[in-house]
C-alpha positions, 0 to 999 in steps of 0.5 A: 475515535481519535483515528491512532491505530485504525486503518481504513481502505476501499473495499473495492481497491482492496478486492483488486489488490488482492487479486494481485496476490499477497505480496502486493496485497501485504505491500498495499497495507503497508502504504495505506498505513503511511496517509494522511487524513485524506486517505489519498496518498501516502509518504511511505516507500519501498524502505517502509515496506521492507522495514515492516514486512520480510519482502525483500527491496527489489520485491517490493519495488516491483509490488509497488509497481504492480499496485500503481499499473493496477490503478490501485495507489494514487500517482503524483500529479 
């Protein structure tokens, strides 16, 4: 399988995002789409998550915020 158009995540990040509820759970997939083949950490932001998704800038700013206290995105080291 060449990799293109398959999206793979934790199933146990998964389980904790969507504790969060949908938006974070919606803005995660968003991120997970932008990594790389290490699956570690993505190069897309807040404008990928408004561009793909009808949650608004400030929303997904604070999903994304949501997401990295939840311990479920990688921080920059």
């Amino acid at each position: 399988m060449s990799g293109k158009g398959f999206l793979r995540i934790d199933r146990r990040t998964w389980a904790k995002v969507c504790e969060l509820g949908m938006n974070p759970a919606v803005a995660y997939l968003v991120l997970a789409s932008g990594t790389g083949k290490g699956h570690r950490g993505t190069s897309w932001s807040v404008q990928a998550v408004k561009k793909y998704t009808a949650i608004a800038v400030f929303s997904a700013l604070l999903q994304n915020l949501a997401l990295l206290n939840s311990n479920a995105l990688p921080t920059a080291a």
